[in-house]
C-alpha positions as CSV (number, residue, x, y, z in Angstrom):
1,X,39.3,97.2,85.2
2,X,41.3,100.2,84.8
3,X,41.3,101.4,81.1
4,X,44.7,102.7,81.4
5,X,48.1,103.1,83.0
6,X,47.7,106.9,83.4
7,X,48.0,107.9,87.1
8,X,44.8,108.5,88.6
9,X,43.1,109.8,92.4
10,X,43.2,108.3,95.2
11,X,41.0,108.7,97.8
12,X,41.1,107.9,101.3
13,X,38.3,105.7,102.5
14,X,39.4,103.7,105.2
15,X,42.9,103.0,107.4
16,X,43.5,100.0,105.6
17,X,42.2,100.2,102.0
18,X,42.0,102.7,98.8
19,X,39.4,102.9,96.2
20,X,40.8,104.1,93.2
21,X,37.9,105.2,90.2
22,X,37.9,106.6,86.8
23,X,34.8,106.3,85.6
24,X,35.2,102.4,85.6
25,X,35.0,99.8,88.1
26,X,36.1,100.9,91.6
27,X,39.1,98.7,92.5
28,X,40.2,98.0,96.1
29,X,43.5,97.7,97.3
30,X,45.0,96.2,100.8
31,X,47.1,99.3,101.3
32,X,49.1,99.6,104.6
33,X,47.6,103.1,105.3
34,X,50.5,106.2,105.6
35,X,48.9,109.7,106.4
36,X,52.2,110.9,104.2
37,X,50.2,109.0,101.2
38,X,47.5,112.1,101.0
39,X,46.8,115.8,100.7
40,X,45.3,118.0,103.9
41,X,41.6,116.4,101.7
42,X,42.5,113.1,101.9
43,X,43.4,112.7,98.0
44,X,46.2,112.5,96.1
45,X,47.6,110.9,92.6
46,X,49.6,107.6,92.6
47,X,50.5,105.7,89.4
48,X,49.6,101.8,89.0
49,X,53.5,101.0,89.7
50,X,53.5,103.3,93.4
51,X,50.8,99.8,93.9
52,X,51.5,96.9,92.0
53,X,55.1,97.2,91.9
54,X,57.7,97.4,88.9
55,X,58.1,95.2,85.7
56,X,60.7,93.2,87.0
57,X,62.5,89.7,87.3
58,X,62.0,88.9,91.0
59,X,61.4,87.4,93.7
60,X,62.1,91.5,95.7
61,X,61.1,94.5,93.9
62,X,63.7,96.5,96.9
63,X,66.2,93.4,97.0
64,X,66.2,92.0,93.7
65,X,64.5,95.0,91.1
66,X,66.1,97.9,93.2
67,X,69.5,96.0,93.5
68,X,69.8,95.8,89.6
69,X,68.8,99.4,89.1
70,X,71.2,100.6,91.5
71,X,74.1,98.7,89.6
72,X,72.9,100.0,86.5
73,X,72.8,103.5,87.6
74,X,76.3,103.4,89.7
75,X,77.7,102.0,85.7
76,X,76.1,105.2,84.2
77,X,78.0,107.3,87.0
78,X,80.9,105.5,85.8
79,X,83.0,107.1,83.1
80,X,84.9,104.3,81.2
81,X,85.5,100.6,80.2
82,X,84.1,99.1,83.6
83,X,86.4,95.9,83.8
84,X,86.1,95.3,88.1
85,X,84.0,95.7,91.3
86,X,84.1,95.6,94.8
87,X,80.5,95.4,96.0
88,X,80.1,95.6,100.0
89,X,76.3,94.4,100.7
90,X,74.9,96.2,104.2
91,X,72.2,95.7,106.4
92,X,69.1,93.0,104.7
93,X,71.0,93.3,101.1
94,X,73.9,90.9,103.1
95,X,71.5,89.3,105.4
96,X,68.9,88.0,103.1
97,X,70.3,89.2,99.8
98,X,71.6,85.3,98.9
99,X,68.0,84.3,98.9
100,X,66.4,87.4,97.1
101,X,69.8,87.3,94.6
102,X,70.6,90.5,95.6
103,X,74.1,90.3,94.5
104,X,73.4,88.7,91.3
105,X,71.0,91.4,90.6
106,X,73.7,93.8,91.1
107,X,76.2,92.5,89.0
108,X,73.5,92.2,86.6
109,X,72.5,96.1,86.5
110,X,76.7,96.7,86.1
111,X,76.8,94.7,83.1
112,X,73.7,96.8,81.8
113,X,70.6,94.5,82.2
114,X,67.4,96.1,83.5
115,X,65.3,94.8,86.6
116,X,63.3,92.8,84.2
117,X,65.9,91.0,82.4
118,X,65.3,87.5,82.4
119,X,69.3,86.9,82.2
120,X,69.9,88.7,86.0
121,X,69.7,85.2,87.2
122,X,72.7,84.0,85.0
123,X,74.7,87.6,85.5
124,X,77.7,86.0,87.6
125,X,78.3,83.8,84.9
126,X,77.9,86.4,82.2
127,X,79.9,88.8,84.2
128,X,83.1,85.6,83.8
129,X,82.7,85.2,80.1
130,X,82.7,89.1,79.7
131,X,86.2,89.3,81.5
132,X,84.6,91.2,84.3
133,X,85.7,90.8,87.8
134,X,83.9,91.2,90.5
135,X,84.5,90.6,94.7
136,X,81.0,90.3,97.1
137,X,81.6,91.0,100.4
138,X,79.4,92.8,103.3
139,X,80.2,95.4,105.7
140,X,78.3,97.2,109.0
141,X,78.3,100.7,108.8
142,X,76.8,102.6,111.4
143,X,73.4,104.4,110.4
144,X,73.3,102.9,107.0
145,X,70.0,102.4,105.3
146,X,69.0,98.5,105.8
147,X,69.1,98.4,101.8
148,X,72.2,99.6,101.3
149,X,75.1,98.7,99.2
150,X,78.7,100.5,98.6
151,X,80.4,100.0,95.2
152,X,84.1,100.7,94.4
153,X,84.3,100.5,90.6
154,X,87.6,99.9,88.5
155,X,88.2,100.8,84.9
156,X,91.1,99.5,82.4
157,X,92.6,103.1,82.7
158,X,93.3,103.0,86.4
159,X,90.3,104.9,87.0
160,X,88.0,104.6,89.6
161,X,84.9,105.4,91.9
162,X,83.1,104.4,94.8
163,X,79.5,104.7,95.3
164,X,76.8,104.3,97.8
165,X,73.0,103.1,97.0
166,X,70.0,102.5,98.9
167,X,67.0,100.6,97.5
168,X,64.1,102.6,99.2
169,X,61.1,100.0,98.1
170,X,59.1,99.3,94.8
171,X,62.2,99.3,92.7
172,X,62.7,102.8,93.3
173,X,66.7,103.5,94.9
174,X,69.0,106.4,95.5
175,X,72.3,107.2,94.8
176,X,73.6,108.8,97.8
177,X,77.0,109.1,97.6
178,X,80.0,109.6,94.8
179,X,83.6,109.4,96.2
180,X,82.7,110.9,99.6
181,X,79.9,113.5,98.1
182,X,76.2,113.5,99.1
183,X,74.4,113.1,95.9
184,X,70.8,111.9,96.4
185,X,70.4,111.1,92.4
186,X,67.0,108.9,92.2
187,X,67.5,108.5,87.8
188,X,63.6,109.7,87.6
189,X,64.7,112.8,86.4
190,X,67.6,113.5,84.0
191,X,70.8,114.7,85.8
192,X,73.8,116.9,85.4
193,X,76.7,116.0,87.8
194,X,80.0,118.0,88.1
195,X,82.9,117.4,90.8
196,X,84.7,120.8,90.7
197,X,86.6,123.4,92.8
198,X,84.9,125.1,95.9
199,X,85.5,128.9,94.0
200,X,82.9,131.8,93.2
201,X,80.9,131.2,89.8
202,X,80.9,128.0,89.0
203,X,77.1,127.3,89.9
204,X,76.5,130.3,87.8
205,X,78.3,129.4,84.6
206,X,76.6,126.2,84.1
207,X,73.2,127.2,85.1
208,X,73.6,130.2,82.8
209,X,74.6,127.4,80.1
210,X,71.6,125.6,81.0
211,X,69.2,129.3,80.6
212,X,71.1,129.6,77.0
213,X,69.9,126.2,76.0
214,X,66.7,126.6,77.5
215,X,66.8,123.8,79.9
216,X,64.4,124.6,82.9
217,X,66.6,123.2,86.5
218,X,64.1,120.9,88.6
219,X,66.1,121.4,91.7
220,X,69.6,121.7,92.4
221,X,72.4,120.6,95.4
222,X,75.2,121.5,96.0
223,X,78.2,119.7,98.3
224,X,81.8,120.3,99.4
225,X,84.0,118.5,101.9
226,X,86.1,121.7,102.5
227,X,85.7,124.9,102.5
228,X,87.7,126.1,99.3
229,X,88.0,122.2,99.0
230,X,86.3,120.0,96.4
231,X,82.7,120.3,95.9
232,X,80.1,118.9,94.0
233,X,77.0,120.1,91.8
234,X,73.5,118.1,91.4
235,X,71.2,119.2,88.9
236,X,68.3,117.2,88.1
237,X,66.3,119.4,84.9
238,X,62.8,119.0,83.4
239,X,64.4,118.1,80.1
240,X,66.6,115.6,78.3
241,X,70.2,116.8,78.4
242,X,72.1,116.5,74.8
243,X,75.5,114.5,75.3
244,X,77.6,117.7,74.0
245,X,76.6,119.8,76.7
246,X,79.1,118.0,78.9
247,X,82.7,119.1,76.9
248,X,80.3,122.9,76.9
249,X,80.4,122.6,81.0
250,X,84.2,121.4,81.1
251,X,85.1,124.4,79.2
252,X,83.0,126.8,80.2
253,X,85.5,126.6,83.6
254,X,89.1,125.4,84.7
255,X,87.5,124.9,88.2
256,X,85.4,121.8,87.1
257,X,87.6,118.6,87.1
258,X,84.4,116.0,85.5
259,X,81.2,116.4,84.8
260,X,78.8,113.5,83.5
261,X,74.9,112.9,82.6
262,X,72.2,110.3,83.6
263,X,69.5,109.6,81.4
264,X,65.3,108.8,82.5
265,X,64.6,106.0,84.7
266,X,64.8,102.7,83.0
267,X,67.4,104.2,80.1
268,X,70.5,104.9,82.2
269,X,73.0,103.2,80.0
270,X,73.1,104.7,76.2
């Protein structure tokens, strides 16, 4: 068996199976084959979770696992007491989420649980003797990922957001959209989001803070609705962002309005 959980090569063999050896005993896999999977040589690296799946409470690693990540990370996003949802299921999340307890996965990752907390399967009830409220409905929306879910979040100071996630397989999911803005935040990196004005400089003050604190920038996006409008900022950075760099951002510019941070995958909530 494999000696450790380290991700190793992969190399192509044959359409329909992958033989992955370190030194130890070769171990095939029934793999549906994807030419995306592999280099122009036929090898690349995968980790023993791209196979086997996540650590998870089941019976869906994209239905059930993915649905409570994606409630977890839309609470992170969320910047308050959470105290009400409005969760609009699309696509297979409404049509076969009752059996795969998609919704209760949901509510589950919202109150803070992980995929493979064995307490998902008791979240509505949790979520009542927690004061939380919470309305399940579903929704068609043209060209919407067939895991898909929209969430309008309420806190006790009148604030709010809405938020759309996709659950893209293997527990992995995507937060594509915060109150109208393409995002495309996955959690596997940490991430620095800011909602600010469409004016010169902004982008450049707070990666300049991020060169002062010596924070290397993984990849950045930027989005606006309008031109001189609203925009927003993406960063995703190689290293873990310290929580006071968030009141640096906010004053380093009247143009930013909020700015927040998402820890690692699988810590979003601190």
């Amino acid at each position: 068996m494999l000696r450790d959980r380290s991700r190793v090569p992969v190399k192509r063999l044959e359409p329909f199976f992958l033989i992955l050896d370190r030194g130890c005993s070769a171990v095939a896999c029934m793999l549906l084959f994807r030419e995306d999977l592999f280099d122009k040589e036929g090898v690349t690296l995968m980790s023993l979770g791209d196979i086997i799946g996540p650590v998870m409470v089941g019976p869906s690693s994209s239905h059930t696992a993915g649905a409570a990540r994606l409630g977890k990370l839309a609470r992170a996003c969320f910047d308050g007491t959470l105290n009400r949802a409005e969760i609009y299921l699309r696509g297979s999340f409404s049509d076969t989420g009752k059996g795969h307890g998609t919704d209760r996965a949901i509510i589950a990752g919202l109150l803070g649980m992980a995929p493979d907390d064995i307490r998902l399967k008791d979240s509505f009830e949790l979520a009542f003797d927690k004061g939380f409220d919470f309305l399940i409905l579903s929704e068609t929306v043209d060209g919407a990922h067939p895991n898909s879910v929209r969430l309008v979040l309420y806190g006790n100071e009148g604030t709010s957001m809405e938020i759309v996630g996709v659950s893209v397989g293997g527990g992995s999911v995507l937060i594509q959209e915060i109150d109208g803005f393409r995002v495309n935040i996955s959690g596997e990196l940490p991430v620095l989001v800011t909602f600010h004005e469409d004016v010169h400089g902004v982008a450049a003050k707070v990666t300049a803070l991020l060169a002062e604190m010596k924070i290397n920038i993984a990849g950045l996006t930027l989005s606006r609705k309008s031109r001189s409008g609203l925009a927003s900022m993406v960063i995703e950075v190689d290293d873990v962002l310290p929580p006071g760099i968030v009141n640096r951002i906010l004053a380093s510019t009247k143009a930013i309005q909020r700015a927040f941070i998402l820890p690692l995958k699988g810590d979003e909530l601190i």
